[in-house]
N, C-alpha and C positions, 0 to 999 in steps of 0.2 A: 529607429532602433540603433542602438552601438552595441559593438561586441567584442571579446577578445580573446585568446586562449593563449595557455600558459602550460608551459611540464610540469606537472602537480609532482613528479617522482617517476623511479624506476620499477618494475616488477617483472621476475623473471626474464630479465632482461629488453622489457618490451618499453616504450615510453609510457606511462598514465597522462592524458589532457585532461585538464578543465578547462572548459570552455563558458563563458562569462553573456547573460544574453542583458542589456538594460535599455527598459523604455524610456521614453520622453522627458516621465517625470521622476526617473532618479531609481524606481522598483528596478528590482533586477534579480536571477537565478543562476544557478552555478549545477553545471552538471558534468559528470566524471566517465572519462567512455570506458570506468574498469566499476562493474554491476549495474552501469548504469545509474549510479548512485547522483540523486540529487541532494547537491551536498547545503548548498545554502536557498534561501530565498529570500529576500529583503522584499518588506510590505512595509506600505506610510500607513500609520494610523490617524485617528479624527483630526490631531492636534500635528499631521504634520513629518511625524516623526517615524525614521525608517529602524524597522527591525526584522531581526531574521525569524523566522515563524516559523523553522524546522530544527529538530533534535539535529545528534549526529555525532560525528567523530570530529577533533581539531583539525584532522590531518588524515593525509592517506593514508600513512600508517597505521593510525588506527582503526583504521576501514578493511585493512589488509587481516588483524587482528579479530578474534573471536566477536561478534557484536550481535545484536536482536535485529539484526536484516535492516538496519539504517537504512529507512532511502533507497531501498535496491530496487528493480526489479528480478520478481521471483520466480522460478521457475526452475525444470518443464510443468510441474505441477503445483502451485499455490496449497497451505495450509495442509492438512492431515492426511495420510493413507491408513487406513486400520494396519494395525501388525507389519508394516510395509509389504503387503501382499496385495495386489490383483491378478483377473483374470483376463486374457484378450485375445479373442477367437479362439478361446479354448485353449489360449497358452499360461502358464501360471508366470508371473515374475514377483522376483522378491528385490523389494527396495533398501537402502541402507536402514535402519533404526537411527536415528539422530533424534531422537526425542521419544526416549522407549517411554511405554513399548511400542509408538509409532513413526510415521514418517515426515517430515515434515519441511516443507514448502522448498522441493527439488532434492535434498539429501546436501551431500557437502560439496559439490561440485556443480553447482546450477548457476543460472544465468547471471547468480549474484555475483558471484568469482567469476566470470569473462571477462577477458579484456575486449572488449568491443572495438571493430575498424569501425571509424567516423567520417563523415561527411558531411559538413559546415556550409549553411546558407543563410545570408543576410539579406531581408527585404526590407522594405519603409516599416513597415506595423507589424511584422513577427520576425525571428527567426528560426531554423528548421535543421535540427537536428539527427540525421540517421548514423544508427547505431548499428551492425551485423557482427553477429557470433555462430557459433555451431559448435552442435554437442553432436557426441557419437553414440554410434549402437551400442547399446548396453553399458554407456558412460550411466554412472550413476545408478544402474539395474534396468533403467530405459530403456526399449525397444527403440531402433532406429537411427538414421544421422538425419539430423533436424537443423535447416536451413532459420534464425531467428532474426527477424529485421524488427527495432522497434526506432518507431519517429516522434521525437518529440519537438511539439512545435510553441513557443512561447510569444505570446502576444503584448502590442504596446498596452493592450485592456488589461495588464496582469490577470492571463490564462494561461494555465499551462495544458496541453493535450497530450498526451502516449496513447500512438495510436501502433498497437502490433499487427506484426505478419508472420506467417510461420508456412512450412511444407517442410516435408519426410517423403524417404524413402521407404519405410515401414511403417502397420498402423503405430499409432502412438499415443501417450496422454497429451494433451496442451494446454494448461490452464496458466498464463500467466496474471501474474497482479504486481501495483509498485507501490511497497510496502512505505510508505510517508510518513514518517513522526510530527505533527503538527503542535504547536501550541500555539494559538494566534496571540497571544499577549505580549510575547517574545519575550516572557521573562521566563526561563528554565527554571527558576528557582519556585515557578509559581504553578499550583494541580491545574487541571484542564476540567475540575469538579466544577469551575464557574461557568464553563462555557454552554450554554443552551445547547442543544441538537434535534433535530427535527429527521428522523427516515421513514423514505415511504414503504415501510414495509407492516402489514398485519401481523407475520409470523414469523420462527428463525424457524431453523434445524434445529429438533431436537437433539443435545446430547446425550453421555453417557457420564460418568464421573471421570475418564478419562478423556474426554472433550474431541466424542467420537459422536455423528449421529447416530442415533438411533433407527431411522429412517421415518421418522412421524414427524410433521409437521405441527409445532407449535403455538396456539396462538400469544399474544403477546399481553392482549387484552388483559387490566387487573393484574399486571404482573411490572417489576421494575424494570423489563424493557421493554414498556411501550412508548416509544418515540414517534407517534401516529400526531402527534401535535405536539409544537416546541416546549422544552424544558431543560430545565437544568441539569447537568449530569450528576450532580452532588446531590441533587432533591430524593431523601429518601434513600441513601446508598449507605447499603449495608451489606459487608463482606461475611455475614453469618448466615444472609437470605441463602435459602438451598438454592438457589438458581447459581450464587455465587460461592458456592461451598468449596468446588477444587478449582475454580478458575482464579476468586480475591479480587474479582473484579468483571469488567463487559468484558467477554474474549466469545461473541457469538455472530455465528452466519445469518444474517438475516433475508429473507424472501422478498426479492423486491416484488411491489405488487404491479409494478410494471417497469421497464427498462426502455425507453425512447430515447436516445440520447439530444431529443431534443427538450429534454423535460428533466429537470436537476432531481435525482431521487435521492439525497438528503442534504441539509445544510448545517452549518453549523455559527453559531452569535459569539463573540465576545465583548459585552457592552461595553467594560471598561475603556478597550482600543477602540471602538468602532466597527474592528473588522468583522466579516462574512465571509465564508467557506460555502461556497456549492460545489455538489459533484455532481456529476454526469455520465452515465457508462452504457451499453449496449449489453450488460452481463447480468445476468440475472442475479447474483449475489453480493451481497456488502459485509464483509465481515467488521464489526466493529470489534477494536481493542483500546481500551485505557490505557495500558502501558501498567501493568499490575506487578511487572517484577524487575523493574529499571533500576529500586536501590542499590546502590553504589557502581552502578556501570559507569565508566570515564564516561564524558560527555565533552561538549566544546570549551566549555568554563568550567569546569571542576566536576563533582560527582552528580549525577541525578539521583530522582527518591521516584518511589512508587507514584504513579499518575499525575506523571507531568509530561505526557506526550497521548498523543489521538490518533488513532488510524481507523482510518474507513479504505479498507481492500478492496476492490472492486472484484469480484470471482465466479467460476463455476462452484458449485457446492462440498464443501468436503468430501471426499470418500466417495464422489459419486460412485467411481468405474462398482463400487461395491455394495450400492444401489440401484439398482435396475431402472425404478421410477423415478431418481432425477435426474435432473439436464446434463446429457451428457458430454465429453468433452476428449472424445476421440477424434487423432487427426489422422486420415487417410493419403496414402499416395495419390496424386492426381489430385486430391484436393487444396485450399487455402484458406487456414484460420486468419483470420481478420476479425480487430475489435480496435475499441477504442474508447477510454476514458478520461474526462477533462474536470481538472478544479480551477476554480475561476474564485480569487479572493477581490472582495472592493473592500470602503470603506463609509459608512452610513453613521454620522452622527446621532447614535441611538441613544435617547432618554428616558426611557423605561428604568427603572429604581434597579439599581446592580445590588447581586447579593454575592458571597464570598464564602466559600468552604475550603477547610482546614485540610 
């Protein structure tokens, strides 16, 4: 492994790094210790040839700038709070609205905006990354000051892992996820409608029209997201279906139907490149999103369009704290959240007939 880190820029007068991890054969990843944001990643495809396989910003400026959680990791609490209201041990707290009428993945101050202190290690066949931040009591409407350590460790096998740690001095939520824009083709200008996707999940969260659960679990079955055997994301997609009525696209939790991390629970094909996406997580959620409202957001090369990026979140469930019966994801004094979830891209000269949506 080689590696290098450089002063990406200034913010509030602190340094921002990127720090540069590349394997044997040329792959290589780029991560930012201000949200944690991983900014680039370069994959060879069948024929050889390297490209970056993640959305994102040109620049840290643009990263610093309003944006759809490029690359971050999110947090204290990943994805929706109804009305930004919970309850915990009988205390009420109200969260910011940043996506009335709810809340949504930390408010404007979450672990995306940290500058993170780093610490850089280089072995033969990965390097290892730790990141620590902290948030304070009722930063954000949060209960508590919350110690966040996340490690990311990147492999000569082009693997990346983010493996977190957390403790508090107060109860608290902790649901992080690291929000990825993927498009393995590595052309931005091209939809992520071709790429096959395979999750192992039977059901999501049911939503609301405001992309709240319900609290009823869904199955998936006869419906366009069952991803229970590989297919096309494009096969069938239609932004009229009621399932896709206010979202214009995937933007759903899905239940994994089991969480091992030593068992990939979902994957993704692009025949064209060759490449494969497996994920990996210890969380019982995946939120799938398309990228359903990226037109004209700057991107690294000029503008994007609606679905030309992929995210698979790894998560606890929306809204739990306001669900009783899902998993829930309170963190205690004395106690320590730990998780960890890994994508691992190769490249398999696939010849199965490619098809191509608009």
């Amino acid at each position: 492994m080689k590696s290098s880190v450089q002063e990406w820029g200034k913010l509030n007068g602190k340094s921002i790094l990127l720090f540069e991890m590349q394997g044997h054969d040329g792959q290589s990843i780029q991560i930012a210790n201000f949200g944690g944001i991983v900014h680039a990643w370069q994959c060879l495809d069948k024929n050889g040839q390297l490209n970056d396989v993640l959305l994102g910003r040109p620049d840290l400026e643009g990263y610093i700038e309003d944006h759809p959680f490029f690359n971050a990791i999110i947090g204290r609490s990943a994805n929706r709070i109804a009305y930004g209201r919970f309850e915990l041990d009988g205390h009420p707290y109200q969260l910011p609205i940043n996506l009335p009428p709810h809340h949504l993945h930390g408010g404007f101050n979450g672990l995306d905006k940290s500058i993170w202190s780093a610490n850089f290690t280089e072995k033969e066949n990965c390097c290892e990354l730790v990141l620590h931040t902290m948030l304070t009591h009722l930063e954000d409407g949060y209960p508590g000051n919350i110690d966040v350590w996340a490690t990311y460790t990147y492999t000569d096998k082009n693997e990346l892992t983010i493996a977190y740690r957390a403790q508090s001095d107060r109860p608290t939520l902790f649901n992080p996820t690291l929000h990825l824009y993927f498009n393995l083709s590595g052309l931005s200008s091209s939809t992520i409608l071709d790429h096959q996707l395979w999750i192992h999940a039977s059901h999501i969260t049911e939503i609301d029209e405001t992309s709240i659960p319900t609290g009823r679990y869904m199955p998936v079955q006869k419906t366009p997201l069952d991803f229970t055997k590989p297919r096309y994301i494009g096969e069938n997609f239609d932004i009229q279906h009621p399932l896709f009525s206010h979202t214009k696209g995937y933007d759903h939790n899905f239940v994994l139907d089991s969480h091992a991390f030593d068992e990939a629970v979902a994957s993704v094909i692009h025949s064209e490149s060759g490449r494969q996406l497996q994920v990996y997580t210890d969380r019982p959620g995946l939120q799938l999103y398309t990228g359903n409202w990226l037109e004209n957001i700057r991107g690294k090369v000029g503008f994007y369009r609606d679905y030309v990026g992929l995210c698979l979140e790894t998560q606890g469930y929306p809204d739990a704290p306001n669900h009783p019966h899902f998993p829930q994801f309170v963190l205690r004094p004395g106690t320590i959240f730990e998780s960890k979830t890994k994508y691992k891209i190769t490249v398999d000269p696939i010849t199965k007939e490619d098809k191509t949506f608009s």
